[in-house]
N, C-alpha and C positions, 0 to 999 in steps of 0.2 A: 504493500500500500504506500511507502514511503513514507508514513508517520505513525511514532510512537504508542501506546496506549497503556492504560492503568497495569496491566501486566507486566507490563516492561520496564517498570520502576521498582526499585527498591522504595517503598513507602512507610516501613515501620522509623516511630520515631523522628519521623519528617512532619516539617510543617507544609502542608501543598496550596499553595496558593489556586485558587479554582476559579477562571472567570466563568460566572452562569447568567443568564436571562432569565430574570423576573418582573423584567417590567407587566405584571399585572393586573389588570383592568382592578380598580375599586371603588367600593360606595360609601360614604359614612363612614372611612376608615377599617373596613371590610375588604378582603379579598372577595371577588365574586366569579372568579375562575382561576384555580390554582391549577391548572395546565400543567403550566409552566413551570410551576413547581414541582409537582409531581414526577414530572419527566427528568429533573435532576437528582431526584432522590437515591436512585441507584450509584452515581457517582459518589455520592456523600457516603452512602453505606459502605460501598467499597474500599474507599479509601480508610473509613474508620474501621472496617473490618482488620484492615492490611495493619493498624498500629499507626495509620497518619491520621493527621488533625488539619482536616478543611477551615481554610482562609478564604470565604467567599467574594467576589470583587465583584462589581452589579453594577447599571446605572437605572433610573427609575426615571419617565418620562425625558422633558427636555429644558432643565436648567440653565444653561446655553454657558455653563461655565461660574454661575452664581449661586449662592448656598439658597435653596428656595425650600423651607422647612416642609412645607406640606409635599416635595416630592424627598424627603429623606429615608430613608429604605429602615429605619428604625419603627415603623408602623408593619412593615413585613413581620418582623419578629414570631409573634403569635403565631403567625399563618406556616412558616418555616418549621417554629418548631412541631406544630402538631404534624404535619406530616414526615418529617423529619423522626419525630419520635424520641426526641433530645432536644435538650436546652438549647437556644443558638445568644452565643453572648455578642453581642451590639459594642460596636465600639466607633466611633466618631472621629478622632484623631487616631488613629494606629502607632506605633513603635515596635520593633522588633523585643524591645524589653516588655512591654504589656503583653506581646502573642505567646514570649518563651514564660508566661509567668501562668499561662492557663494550661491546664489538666491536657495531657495529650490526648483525647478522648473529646473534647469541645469541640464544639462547631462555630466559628467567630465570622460573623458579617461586620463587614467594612462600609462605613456611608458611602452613598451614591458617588461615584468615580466623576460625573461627570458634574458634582459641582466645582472641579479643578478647569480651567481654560486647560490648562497641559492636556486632557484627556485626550480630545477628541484632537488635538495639536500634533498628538502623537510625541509627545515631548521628553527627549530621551534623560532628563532630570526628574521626570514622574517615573518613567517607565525605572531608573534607578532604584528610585528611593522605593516602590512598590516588590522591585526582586528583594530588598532587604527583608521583606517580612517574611520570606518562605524559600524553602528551602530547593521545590518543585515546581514549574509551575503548571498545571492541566485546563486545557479549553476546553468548555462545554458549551460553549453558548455561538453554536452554529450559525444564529440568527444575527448573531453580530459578525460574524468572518467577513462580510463584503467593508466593515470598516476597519480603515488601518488606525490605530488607537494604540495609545501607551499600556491598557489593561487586555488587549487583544493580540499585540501584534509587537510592539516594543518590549514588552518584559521578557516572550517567547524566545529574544535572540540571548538573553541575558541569564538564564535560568535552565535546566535541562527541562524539557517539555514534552507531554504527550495528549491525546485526546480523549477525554472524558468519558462515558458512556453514550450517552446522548449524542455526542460528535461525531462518533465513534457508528455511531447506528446510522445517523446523517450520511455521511461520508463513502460508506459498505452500501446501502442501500443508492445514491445517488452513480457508484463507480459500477453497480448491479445493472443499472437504467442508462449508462449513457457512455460509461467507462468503455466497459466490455459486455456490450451487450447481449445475451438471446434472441437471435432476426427467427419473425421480420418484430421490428419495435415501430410501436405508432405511437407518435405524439398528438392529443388533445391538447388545441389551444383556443381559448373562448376569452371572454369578454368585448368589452365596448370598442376599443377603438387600434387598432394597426398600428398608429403611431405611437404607441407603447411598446410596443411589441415588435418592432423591426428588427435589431438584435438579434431577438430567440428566434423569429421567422427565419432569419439568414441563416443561423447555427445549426437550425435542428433540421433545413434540409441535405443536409451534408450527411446530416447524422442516421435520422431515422426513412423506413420504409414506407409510411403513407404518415402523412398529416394533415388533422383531420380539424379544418376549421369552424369555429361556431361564436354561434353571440352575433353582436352588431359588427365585429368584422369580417364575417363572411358576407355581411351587405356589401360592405364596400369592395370585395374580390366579387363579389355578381356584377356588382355595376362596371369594374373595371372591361368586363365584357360584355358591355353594353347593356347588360339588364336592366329595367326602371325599377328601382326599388321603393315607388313610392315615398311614403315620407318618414319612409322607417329611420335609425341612427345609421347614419354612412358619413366617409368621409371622402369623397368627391376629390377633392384636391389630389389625394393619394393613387389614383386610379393607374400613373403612369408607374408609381411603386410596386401595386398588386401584380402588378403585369409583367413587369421584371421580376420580381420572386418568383412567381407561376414557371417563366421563363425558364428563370436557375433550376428550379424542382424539376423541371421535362428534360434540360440535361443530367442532372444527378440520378435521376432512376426515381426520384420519389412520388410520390402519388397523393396530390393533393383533391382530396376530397371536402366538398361543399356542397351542400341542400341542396337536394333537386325537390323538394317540397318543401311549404314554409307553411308558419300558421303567421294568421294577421288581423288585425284588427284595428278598428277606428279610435281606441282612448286605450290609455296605459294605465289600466288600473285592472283589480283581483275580479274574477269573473267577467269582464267585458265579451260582449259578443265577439265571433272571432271565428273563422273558415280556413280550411288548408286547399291551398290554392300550388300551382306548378311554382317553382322559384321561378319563373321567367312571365308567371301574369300576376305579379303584384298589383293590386289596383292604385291607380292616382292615389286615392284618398286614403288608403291603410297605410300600415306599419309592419313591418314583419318581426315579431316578436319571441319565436319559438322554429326550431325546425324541425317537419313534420313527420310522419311516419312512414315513410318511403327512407326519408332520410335517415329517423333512426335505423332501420332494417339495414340500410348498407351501412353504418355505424358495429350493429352489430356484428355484422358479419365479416369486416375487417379485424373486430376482435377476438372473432372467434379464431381467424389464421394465426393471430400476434403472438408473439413468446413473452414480449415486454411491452408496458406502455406508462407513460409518463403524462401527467395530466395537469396542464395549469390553465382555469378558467370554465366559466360554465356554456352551456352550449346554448342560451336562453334566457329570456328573463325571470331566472329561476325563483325572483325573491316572489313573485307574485303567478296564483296557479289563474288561467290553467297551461303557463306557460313554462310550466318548471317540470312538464311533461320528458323533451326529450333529453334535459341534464340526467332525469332523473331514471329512467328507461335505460338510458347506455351506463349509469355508474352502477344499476345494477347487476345489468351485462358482466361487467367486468370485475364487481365484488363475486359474482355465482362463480367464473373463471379461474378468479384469483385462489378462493376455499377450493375447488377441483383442483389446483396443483396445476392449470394450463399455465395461468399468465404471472407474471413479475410483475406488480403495478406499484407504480410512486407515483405522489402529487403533492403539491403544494399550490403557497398561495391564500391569503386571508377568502377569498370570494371563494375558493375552489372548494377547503376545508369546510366552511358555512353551507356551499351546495351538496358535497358528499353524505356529509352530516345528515342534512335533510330529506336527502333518499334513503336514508338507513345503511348506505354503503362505505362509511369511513371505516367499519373496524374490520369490515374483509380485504380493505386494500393493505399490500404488501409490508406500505411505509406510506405515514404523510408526515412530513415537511412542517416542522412548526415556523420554520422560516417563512419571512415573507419575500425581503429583497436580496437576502444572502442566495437564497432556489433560484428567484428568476435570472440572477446573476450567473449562478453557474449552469440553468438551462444557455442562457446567451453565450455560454463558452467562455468566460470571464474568469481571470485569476483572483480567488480571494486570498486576500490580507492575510486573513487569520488562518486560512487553513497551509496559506505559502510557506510562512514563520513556523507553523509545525513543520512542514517536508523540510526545511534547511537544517532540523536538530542531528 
């Protein structure tokens, strides 16, 4: 793999410094999804299994470099330890003399990183002074890899380093999906608009065997060939873009697939009337909102050949039914696949996660991605920070 992991440290007796992700949604000073917590717990055990004592390093929203009390990661406490299952002692200012003075068996959280300017500066006098407090240092927080940072990326040159659990699953699961993959690999990519998405468009036909476009930008790949797509979400401008991707995919071998059915309708809201129409007779006055069941059927049946498939975006206006139909038709497709032991599926991506969620198909998929722009980053074929600074140890 060419980085390290929690086995390949000597960890009794060591202090390990551990950068994790818990920026946490909460309410009234309540966690109200500990995800993210949860999903580190395994590192923390292990490490205290092994005889070391986790030094956790976090940032909590976006302080932009100023001590902002109500984002202090000292309100995590409670939520850490309960799942944790140990005390976590809180500490504000750090010193190597306060870390070596707690029980090798503690769990000590470090305030929020990013009330330093140095942090996010990458500033090799934090990234200093932060190797001082441990002895090890391990990445877990995947979701921060696309930023190069003093707690991410700076201390990893300065410190023997390796990846976490969590990182560790990330990184195995992502090198599964794109590294070295099982053909043929399809990649799903959905949401609103192309011009996000240009990057991963370019990357992933290199990569994968069919790509299989959804959401409002497969409007604007219809209209690039001249389809009227009504007054659905497209972006016009781009058409001369679609047309050259399209182009590159017909020399690479890849097979880009897009609706030959849509569904549509005159208002954008839950229930609205709405007809599946050919993708090529959108009427003037609709929208194309969902793609239709033709389209799922060859959706499915691309996944039914795939070995691998990698998923970021929904195929539809999945938040509001009855348009969260064909997201939710093909994530089932591929969760039935995925328990049969046919398919290898990864996804990521805030929107993705939310859609899988709501078909019932997150927990038959392979691996999802807690990341949001560290995944779409390395779907774009992009070197992250954090995981670079690991392969250099």
């Amino acid at each position: 793999m060419g980085w390290k992991t929690l086995d390949d440290m000597a960890l009794s007796g060591k202090r390990v410094l551990v950068r994790v992700d818990i920026n946490v949604p909460m309410e009234n000073g309540h966690v109200t999804d500990a995800s993210r917590i949860e999903r580190i717990a395994p590192t923390i055990a292990d490490i205290r299994a092994a005889g070391g004592c986790p030094i956790l390093l976090a940032h909590f929203g976006r302080p932009k470099g100023q001590v902002v009390p109500e984002m202090s990661l000292q309100q995590l406490v409670p939520a850490l330890s309960d799942t944790f299952g140990a005390p976590v002692t809180f500490v504000e200012r750090p010193s190597r003399e306060f870390i070596d003075a707690q029980p090798m068996n503690a769990v000590v959280l470090v305030e929020n990183t990013r009330f330093s300017a140095m942090e996010e500066a990458n500033d090799p006098d934090m990234a200093a002074f932060l190797a001082t407090l441990g002895d090890i240092f391990c990445n877990d927080a995947f979701s921060a890899a696309h930023r190069a940072h003093a707690s991410t990326t700076g201390i990893a040159t300065l410190l023997p380093s390796c990846a976490g659990r969590l990182m560790q699953q990330e990184l195995s699961a992502l090198e599964a999906a794109l590294g070295a993959p099982k053909r043929p690999v399809v990649a799903v990519v959905g949401g609103a608009k192309v011009s996000t998405k240009l990057d991963l468009l370019s990357n992933l036909i290199e990569k994968v065997d069919h790509l299989v476009i959804g959401g409002g930008m497969a409007n604007t790949f219809l209209a690039a060939q001249g389809i009227d797509v009504g007054k659905s979400l497209c972006e016009h401008d781009l058409a001369d873009t679609a047309r050259a991707i399209m182009d590159k995919a017909a020399s690479t071998g890849c097979e880009i697939v897009l609706p030959s059915d849509v569904v549509v309708a005159r208002e954008f809201k839950a229930g609205a009337e709405n007809d599946v129409v050919a993708a090529n007779a959108c009427p003037a006055d609709a929208m194309i909102l969902d793609a239709g069941p033709n389209a799922v059927a060859r959706i499915e049946a691309v996944l039914a050949n795939a070995k691998t498939l990698i998923w970021n975006g929904p195929l539809g206006a999945f938040e509001i039914t009855p348009f969260d139909a064909a997201t939710n038709a093909a994530a089932q497709a591929a969760a039935r696949l995925t328990r049969e032991g046919a398919l290898t599926s990864v996804a990521g991506g805030g929107d993705t996660v939310a859609a899988l969620n709501q078909a019932g198909a997150a927990d038959d998929f392979t691996y999802i991605s807690t990341a949001g722009g560290a995944f779409l980053e390395w779907m774009e074929g992009k070197a992250l920070p954090g995981v670079a600074a690991l392969m250099a140890q």
